[in-house]
N, C-alpha and C positions, 0 to 999 in steps of 0.2 A: 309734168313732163319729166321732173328731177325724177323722179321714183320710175318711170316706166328705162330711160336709158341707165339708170342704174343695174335696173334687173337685167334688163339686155347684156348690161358688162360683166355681170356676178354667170350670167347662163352661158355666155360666149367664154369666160374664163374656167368654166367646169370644161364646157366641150375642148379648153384648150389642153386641159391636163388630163382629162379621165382618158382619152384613146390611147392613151403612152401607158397605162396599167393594164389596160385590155393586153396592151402590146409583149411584157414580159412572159407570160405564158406564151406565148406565139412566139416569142424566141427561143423561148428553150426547146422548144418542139422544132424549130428549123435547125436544131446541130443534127438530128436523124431524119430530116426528110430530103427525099430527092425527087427530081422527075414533075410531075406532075402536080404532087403536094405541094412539093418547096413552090413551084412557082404561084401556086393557090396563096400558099404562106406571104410570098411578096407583095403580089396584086394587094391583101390584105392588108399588109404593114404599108404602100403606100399610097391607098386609102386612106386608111387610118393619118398619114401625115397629112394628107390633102388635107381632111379635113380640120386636122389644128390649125393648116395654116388660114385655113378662111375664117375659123373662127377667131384666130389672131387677128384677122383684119378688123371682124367687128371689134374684137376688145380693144385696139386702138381708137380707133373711130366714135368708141364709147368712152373711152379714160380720156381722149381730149376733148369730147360733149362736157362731161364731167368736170374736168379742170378749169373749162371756160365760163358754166352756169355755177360751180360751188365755192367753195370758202377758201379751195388752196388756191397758192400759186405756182406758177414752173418752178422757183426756184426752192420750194419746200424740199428738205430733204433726203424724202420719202420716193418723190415723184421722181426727183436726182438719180436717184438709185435706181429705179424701177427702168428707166428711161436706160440707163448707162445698161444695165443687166440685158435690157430687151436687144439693145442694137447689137452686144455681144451674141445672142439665142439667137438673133437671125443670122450671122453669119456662122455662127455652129451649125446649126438646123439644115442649112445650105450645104454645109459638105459636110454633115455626119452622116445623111443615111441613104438619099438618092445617090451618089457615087459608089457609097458599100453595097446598094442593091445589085447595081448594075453589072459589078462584080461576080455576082453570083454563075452567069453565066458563062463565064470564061474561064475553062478549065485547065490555066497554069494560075489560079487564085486555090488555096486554101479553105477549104470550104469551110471546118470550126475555126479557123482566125478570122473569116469575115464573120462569122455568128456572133463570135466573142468581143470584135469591134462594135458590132450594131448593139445587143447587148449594152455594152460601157458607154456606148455611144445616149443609149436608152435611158441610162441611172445619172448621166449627167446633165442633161435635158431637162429629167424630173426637177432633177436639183432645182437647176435654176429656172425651173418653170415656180415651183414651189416659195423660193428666196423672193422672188416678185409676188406671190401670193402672200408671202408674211409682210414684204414691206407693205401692201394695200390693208391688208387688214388690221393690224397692228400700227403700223404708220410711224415707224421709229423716230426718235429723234436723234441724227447725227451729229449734229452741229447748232 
């Protein structure tokens, strides 16, 4: 049963990062669209969030299966980190991109400084979507 919610967490943690790489080209393509495309472009990019965010849910729901059937404990830390970083990525996550979207359609907003928000919004995300994928896989030791 270790090995199948493992896999569950390694393929929910793919689908948590890979939509945000689809997503950079699709940003750079919304500084010149308008009308109809741009909001094709949206719909897309908050899809594309929807679905890290469910797949976030599994990857919780799988990293504390994991933590409670294997060898760590909460206080390893690895977990520490992961855990501190995630609650941070959720409240970024929450007002980096659904508020910038929303923007798009009110035209006294800037149309490439919200591109260039979401964007920046985009590479910081990775980041620390990534930083949680090295502490898992690597498993630092801090302390």
């Amino acid at each position: 049963m270790y090995t199948i919610i493992l896999y569950a967490h390694m393929l929910s943690a793919v689908l948590s990062i890979g939509p945000f790489f689809v997503l950079l080209p699709l940003v750079k393509r919304m500084e010149t669209a308008f009308g109809d495309v741009l909001g094709s472009h949206i719909i897309t990019f908050k899809s594309a969030t929807r679905l890290v965010k469910h797949a976030g849910h599994v990857l919780v729901t799988t990293g504390v299966l994991l933590i409670w059937q294997g060898p760590w404990d909460w206080g390893t830390p690895w977990i520490l980190g992961t855990l501190a970083i995630m609650v941070a990525s959720v409240f970024f996550l929450a007002r980096a991109f659904t508020p910038t979207l929303r923007k798009f359609g009110d035209e006294k907003f800037n149309h490439l400084q919200l591109v260039k928000k979401l964007n920046r919004s985009l590479w910081i995300y990775i980041f620390l979507l990534l930083l949680m994928l090295w502490f898992m896989v690597d498993k630092p030791v801090f302390w």
